[in-house]
Each structure stands twice: as structure tokens, then as C-alpha cells.
MILUMDREN-757717 format. One line per 10 residues: number of its first residue (from 1); their letters; for each residue z, y, x of C-alpha. Coordinates in nm, 4 decimals, m for minus. Example, Ala and Ser with C-alpha at 12.3 -4.5 7.8 and 13.67 -1.06 7.14 Angstrom:
1 = as = 0.7800:m0.4500:1.2300  0.7140:m0.1060:1.3670
***
This chain:
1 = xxxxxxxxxx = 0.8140:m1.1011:m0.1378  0.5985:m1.3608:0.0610  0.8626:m1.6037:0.1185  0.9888:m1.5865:m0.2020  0.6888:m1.6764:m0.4022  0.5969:m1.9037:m0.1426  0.9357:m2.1235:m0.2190  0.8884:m2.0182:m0.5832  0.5243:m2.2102:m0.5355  0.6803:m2.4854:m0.3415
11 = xxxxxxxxxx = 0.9684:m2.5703:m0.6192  0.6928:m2.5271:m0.9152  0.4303:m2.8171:m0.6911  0.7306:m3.0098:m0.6927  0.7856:m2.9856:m1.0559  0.4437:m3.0633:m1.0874  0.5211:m3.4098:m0.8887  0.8097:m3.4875:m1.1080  0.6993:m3.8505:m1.3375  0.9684:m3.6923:m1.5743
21 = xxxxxxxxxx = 0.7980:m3.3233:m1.5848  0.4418:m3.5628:m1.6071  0.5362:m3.7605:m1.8687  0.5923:m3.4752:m2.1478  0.2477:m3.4158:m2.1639  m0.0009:m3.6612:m1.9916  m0.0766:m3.8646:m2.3275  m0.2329:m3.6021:m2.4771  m0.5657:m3.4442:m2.4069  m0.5274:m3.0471:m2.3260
31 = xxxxxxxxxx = m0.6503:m2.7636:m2.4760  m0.7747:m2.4552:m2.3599  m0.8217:m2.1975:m2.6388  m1.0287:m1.9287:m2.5449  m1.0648:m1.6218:m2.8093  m1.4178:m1.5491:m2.7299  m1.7914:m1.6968:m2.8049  m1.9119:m1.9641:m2.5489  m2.1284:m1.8180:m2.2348  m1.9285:m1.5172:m2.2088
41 = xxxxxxxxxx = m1.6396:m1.4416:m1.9263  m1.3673:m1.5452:m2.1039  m1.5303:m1.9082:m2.1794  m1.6676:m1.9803:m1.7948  m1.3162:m1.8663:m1.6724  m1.1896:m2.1207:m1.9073  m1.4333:m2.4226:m1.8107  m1.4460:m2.3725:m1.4325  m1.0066:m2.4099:m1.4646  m1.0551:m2.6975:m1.6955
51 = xxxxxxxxxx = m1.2394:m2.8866:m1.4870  m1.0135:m2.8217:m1.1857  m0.7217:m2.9455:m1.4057  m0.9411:m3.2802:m1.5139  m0.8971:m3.3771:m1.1537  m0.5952:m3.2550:m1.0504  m0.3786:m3.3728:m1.3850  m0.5849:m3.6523:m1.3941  m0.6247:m3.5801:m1.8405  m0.8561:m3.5061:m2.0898
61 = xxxxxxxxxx = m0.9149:m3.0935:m2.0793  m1.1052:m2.9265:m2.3422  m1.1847:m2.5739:m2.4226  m1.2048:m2.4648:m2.7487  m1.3452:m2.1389:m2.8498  m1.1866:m1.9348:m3.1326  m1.4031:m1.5652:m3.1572  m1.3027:m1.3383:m3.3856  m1.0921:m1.0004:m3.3658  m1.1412:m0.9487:m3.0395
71 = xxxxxxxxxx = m0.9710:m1.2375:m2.9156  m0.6578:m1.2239:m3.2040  m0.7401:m1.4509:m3.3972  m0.7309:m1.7030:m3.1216  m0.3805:m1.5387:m3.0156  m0.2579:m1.6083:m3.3374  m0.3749:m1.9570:m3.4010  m0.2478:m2.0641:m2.9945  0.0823:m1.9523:m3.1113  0.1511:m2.1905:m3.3924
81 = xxxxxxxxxx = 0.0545:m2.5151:m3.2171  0.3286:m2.7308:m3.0220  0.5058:m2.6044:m2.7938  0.4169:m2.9477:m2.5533  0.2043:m2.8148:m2.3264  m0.1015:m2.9630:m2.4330  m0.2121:m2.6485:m2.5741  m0.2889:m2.3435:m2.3583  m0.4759:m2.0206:m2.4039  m0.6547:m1.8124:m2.1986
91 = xxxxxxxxxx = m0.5925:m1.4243:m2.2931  m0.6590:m1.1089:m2.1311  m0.5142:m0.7759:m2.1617  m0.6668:m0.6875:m2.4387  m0.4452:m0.9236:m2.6284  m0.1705:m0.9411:m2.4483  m0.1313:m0.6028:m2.3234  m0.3830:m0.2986:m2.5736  m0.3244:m0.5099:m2.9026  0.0363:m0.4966:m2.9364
101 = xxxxxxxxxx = 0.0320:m0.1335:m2.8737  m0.2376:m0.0247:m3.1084  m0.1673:m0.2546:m3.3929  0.1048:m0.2460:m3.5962  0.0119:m0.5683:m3.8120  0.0135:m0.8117:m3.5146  0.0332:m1.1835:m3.6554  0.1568:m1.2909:m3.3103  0.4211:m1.1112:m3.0614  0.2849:m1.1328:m2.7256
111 = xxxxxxxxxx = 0.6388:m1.1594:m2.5855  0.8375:m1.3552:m2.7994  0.5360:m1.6168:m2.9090  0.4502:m1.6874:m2.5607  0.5401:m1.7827:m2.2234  0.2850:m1.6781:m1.9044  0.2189:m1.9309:m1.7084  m0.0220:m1.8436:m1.4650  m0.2652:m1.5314:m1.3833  m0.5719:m1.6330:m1.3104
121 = xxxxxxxxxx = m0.7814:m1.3104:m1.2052  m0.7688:m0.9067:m1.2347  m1.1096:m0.7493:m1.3117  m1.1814:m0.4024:m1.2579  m1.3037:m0.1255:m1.4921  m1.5961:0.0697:m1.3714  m1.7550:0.4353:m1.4579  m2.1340:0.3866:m1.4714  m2.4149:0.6081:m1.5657  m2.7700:0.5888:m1.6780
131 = xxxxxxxxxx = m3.0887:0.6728:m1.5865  m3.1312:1.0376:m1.7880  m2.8243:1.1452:m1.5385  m2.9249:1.3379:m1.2143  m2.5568:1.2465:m1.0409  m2.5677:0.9997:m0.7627  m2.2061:1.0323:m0.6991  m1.8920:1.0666:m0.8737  m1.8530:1.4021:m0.7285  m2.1852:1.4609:m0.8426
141 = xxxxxxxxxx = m2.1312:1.3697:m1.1753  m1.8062:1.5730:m1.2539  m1.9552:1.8789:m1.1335  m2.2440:1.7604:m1.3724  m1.9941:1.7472:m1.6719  m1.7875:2.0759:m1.5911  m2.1923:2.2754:m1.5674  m2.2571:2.0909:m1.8799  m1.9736:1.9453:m2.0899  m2.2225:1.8802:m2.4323
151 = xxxxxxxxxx = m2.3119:1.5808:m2.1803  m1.8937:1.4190:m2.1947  m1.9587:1.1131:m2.4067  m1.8600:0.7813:m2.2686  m1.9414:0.4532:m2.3946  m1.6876:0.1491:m2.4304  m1.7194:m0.2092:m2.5377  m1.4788:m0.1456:m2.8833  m1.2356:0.1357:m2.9977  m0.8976:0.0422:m2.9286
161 = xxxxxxxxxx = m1.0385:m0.1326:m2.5892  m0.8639:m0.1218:m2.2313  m1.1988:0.1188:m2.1115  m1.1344:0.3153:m2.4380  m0.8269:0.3960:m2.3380  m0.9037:0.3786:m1.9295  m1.1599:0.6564:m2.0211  m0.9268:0.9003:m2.1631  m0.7371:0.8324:m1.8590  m1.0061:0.9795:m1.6584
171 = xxxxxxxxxx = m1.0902:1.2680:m1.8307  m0.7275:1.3163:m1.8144  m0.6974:1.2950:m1.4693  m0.9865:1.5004:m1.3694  m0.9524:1.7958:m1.6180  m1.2467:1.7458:m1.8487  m1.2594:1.6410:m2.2353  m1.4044:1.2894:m2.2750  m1.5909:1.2195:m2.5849  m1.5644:0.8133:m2.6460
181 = xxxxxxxxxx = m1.8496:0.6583:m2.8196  m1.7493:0.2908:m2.8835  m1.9851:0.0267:m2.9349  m1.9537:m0.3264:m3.0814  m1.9654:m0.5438:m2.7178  m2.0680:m0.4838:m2.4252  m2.4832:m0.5629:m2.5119  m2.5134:m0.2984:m2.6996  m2.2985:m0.0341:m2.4800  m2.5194:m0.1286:m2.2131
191 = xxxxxxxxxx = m2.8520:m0.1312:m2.4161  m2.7850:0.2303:m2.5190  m2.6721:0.3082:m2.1063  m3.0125:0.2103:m2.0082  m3.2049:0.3535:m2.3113  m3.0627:0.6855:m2.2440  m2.8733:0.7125:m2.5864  m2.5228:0.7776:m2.4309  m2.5156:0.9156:m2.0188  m2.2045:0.7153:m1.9038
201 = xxxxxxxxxx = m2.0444:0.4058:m2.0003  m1.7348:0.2441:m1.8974  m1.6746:m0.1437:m1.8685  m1.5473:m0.3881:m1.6290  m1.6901:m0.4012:m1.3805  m1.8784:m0.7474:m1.4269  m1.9919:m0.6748:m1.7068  m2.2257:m0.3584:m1.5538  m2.2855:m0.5528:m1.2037  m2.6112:m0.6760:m1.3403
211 = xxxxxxxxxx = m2.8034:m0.3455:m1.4465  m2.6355:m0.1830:m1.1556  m2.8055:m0.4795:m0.8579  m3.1258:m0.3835:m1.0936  m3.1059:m0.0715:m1.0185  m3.0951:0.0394:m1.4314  m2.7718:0.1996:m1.4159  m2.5578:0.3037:m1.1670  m2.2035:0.2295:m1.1014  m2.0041:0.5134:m0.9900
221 = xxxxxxxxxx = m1.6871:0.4083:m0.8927  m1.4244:0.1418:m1.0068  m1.1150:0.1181:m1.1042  m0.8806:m0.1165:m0.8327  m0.6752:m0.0706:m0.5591  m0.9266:m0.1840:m0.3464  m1.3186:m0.2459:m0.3905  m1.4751:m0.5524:m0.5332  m1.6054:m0.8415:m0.3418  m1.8960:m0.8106:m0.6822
231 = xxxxxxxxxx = m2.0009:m0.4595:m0.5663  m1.8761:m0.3994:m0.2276  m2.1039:m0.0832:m0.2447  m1.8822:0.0855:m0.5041  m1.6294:0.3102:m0.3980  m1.3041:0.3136:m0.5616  m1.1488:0.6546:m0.7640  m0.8653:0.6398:m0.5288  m1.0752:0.5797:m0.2099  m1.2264:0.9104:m0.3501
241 = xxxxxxxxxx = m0.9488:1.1196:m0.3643  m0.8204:1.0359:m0.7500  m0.5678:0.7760:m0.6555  m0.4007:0.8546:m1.0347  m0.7344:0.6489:m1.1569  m0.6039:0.2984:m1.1643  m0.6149:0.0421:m1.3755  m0.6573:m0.3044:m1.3932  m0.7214:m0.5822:m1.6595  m0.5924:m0.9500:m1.6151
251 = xxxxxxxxxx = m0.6487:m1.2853:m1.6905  m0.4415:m1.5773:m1.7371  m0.3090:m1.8673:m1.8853  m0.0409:m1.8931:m2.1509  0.1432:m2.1454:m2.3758  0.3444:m2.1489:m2.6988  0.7004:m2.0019:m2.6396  0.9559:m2.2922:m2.6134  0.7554:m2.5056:m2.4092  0.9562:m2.6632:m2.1772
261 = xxxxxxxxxx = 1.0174:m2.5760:m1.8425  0.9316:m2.8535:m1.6806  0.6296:m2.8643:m1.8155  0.5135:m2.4501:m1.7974  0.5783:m2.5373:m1.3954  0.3332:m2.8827:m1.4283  0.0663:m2.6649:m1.5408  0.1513:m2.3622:m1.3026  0.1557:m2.5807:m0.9958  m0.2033:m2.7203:m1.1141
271 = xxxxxxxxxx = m0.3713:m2.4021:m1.2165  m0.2824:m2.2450:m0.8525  m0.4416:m2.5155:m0.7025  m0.7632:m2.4688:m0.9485  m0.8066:m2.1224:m0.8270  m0.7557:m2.2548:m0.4559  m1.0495:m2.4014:m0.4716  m1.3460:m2.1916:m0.2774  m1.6359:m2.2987:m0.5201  m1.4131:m2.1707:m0.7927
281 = xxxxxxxxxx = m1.3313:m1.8766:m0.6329  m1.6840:m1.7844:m0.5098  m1.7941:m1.8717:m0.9237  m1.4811:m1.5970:m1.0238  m1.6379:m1.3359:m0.7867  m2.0061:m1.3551:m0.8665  m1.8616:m1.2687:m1.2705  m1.6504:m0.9847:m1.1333  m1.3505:m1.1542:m1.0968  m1.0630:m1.1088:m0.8168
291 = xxxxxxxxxx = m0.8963:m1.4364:m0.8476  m0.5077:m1.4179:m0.8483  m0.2124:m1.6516:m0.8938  0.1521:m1.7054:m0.8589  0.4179:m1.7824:m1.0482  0.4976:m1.7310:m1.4313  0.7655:m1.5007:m1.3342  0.5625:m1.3112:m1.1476  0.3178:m1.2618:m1.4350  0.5457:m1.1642:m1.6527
301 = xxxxxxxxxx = 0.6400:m0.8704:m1.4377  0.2545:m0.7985:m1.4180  0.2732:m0.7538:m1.7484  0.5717:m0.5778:m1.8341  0.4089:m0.3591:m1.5788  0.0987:m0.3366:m1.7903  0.2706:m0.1958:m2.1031  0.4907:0.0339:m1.9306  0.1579:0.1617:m1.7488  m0.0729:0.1883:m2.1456
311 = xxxxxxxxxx = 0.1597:0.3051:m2.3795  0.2005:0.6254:m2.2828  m0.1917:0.6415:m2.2855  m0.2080:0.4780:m2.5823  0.0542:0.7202:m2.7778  m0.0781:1.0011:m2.6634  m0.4503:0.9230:m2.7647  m0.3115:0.8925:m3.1337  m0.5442:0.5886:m3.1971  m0.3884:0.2883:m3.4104
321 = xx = m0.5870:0.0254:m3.5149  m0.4424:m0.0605:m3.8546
***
């Protein structure tokens, strides 16, 4: 598997090189649509890449934020423009991966409307809990639940949201009945974690890094195959014996479908090089980020994988969002 994406990496930097594969679209400024407000994860993933392409492409890179319906809108709008490779979005699996299997009134087909060209990160889920909860452990805190199960609520970022549906997965796995309080963002979920309103939340994992290092709330355990360089004092659910509680959400970068080859390995080639970069990478980290790349083939399969992985939570939670 090495070798081959390492000549599949070679023949998209040389693609990259090619003044024919350059010249489709280096008279054009780029843009980066992000489906989120400015300041959030979404947008700094988005500038810190952008500016790595500025130098690398030697063009014009903008980001342009689209918020609004949890990233669709942006999904929707991305899809539309030409397919030239001056326009790129940067989607996560909530759009790529929960949307199309909770809504039945997609504008946009996350397949057929777009090709991947490059992951740029995974981020981990977490299970935290505030301070009203005696547990200290995860252990601790599912004995907690079984000697008191009026205490099962969980808080997510949205219904219909990748730790919606990651909490259901975890009551699943560990035999007790999860109650799931959504929220509307993360803020708010987080708010009510601290305040005592709800005793567990779950999130990614940089999203709750902050309270956590505060000592507010405390993170439990997360959700990768591995821990994260963010909280290298978490443990993960498998290192503690649940190795069915995995799950991770993905970023990356995406372009209209049709968009020449050519052109989809241009941008690959300089988008791997962006997240080469060690001051990028150490940025990506400190937001909860494990930064990732390869080639678009390989992200495809990533997220085939993805949807074979949720729908079977998805169906069997009954939850559509239309």
C-alpha cells in the first residue's frame, strides 16, 4: 500500500509540473468555499491551505465562506460553478458523508456532483462529562449510568449530526439507552456541559479540548484508532476494551464533478505539499486535527468507507431530516 501511493504521489507531483495541466487554471484566482462562519474550524483549515497554495501555485487563493444548513448550502452552491478548477470546497463528513443519508431532499449528490481531491485531516469524536458527574473514568461513568439511567442524556452539536449518530453508537455498544439532547452548535452544547444542564456531551474532540485543559469538563475517552496528539491524556474506547467504538470524521478538499484530470492532480499534488508543511501541521493539531493526505482515489475509498460504516446507524436510529 506504501509503494503504491507513494508512485500514485509521484505521478500526481508530476502532473502538477505539467505547463499543459498549469495552464487550465493559473489565470484565474481560486476559490475555497467553506460552508461555515469565519473563525470557526472549518474556515482556519481553509486559510492555513490557502495560503500554502498562494506559494506553491504561485495564484490568487481566496476563501469564501457560505454558512447556512450546516454546511449545505455551501455544498450546493460549490456544485454549480465550473468545473475548471478554480473553484474548490472544503467539506466534512457531515456533508459529504451524514447528509446524504438523512436527507432525502439533497440539492447536491455528494457522489455524482463531485470529485475528492484531497483529505486534508480526520478529527476525532470525544465523550465528555461535566462537573455535576462524580465519574472520573469511562468505566466509572457507565457503571454511573447502569446505577442510575434517569442520568443517560447526551448532548450533540445538531440532530442529524455525526456525534448524534456516534452517540447512539455507544449506547449501542455498551448496552445502555442513550437519550440525545441536541443543541444548536457546539457553544451552547458546551455552555449547558459546564452549567450542569445536561451530564455528558459528545463532540469532536477539538471542539471540547478547551474546557477539558481548563479543567471545566472532562473528556472521557475519544473516538480514533489511536489517541490525539490534542489530548494525549485521553484514552481511546478501543484502548479501553470497546474496540466496536470507532469513528472518525474527515476533512478535505473537493471540486465540481467533470473537472479535468489534469487539473484535480495540479491541485492534489499542491495540497499534499500544504499539509507537509510542519507549521501547518503543528496549527491542524493545536484545533484537534490529525492531518492526512493522499491521493483522490484514496479518498474516495475513505469515503465509500464512511457510508458503508453510517448507514446502518443511521437506518436504524429512524431519524430523517426532511
Amino acid at each position: 500500500m506504501a509503494s503504491a501511493a507513494t508512485a500514485a504521489t509521484v505521478t500526481a507531483i508530476a502532473a502538477f509540473a505539467a505547463p499543459g495541466a498549469r495552464a487550465q487554471a493559473s489565470d484565474k484566482p481560486i476559490r475555497i468555499v467553506v460552508g461555515y462562519p469565519g473563525g470557526g474550524t472549518s474556515d482556519l483549515t481553509a486559510r492555513l491551505i490557502a495560503d500554502k497554495l498562494r506559494e506553491s501555485l504561485k495564484q490568487t487563493v481566496v476563501v469564501e465562506n457560505k454558512p447556512g444548513a450546516g454546511g449545505r448550502l455551501a455544498m450546493d452552491y460549490a456544485r454549480t460553478q465550473p468545473a475548471d478548477g478554480t473553484t474548490l470546497v472544503l467539506a466534512n463528513s457531515a456533508v459529504m458523508t451524514i447528509a446524504p443519508l438523512v436527507y432525502s431532499k439533497l440539492h447536491y449528490d455528494a457522489v455524482r456532483d463531485f470529485t475528492p481531491v484531497a483529505q486534508t485531516a480526520n478529527f476525532q469524536l470525544a465523550l465528555a462529562v461535566g462537573p455535576g458527574v462524580p465519574a472520573k473514568t469511562l468505566q466509572e461513568y457507565v457503571s454511573w449510568l447502569r446505577a442510575s439511567p434517569q442520568n443517560n442524556s447526551f448532548a450533540s452539536p445538531a440532530l442529524g449530526s455525526l456525534p448524534h449518530f456516534f452517540g447512539l453508537l455507544f449506547g449501542k455498544q455498551l448496552g445502555v439507552t442513550m437519550l440525545h439532547v441536541p443543541f444548536n452548535g457546539s457553544t451552547p452544547e458546551i455552555t449547558a456541559l459546564v452549567g450542569g444542564q445536561v451530564p455528558a456531551a459528545i463532540d469532536t474532540l477539538g471542539d471540547l479540548a478547551e474546557m477539558h485543559r481548563s479543567g471545566k469538563i472532562r473528556v472521557l475517552a475519544s473516538s480514533g484508532t489511536q489517541r490525539s496528539a490534542a489530548l494525549p491524556e485521553v484514552p481511546t474506547f478501543g484502548e479501553l476494551g470497546h474496540k466496536d467504538i470507532e469513528g472518525l470524521g474527515r476533512n478535505g478538499i473537493f471540486v465540481p464533478a467533470g473537472t479535468p484530470a489534469p487539473v484535480v492532480a495540479r491541485l492534489n499534488a499542491a495540497i499534499v505539499k500544504a499539509l507537509q508543511a510542519p507549521d501547518l501541521r503543528e496549527r491542524f493539531v493545536k484545533m484537534g486535527l490529525d492531518p492526512q493526505s493522499g491521493t483522490p482515489e484514496q479518498f474516495a475509498r475513505l469515503l465509500a468507507d464512511d457510508r458503508a460504516k453510517w448507514g446502518p446507524i443511521v437506518k436504524a436510529s429512524g431519524y430523517t431530516g426532511d
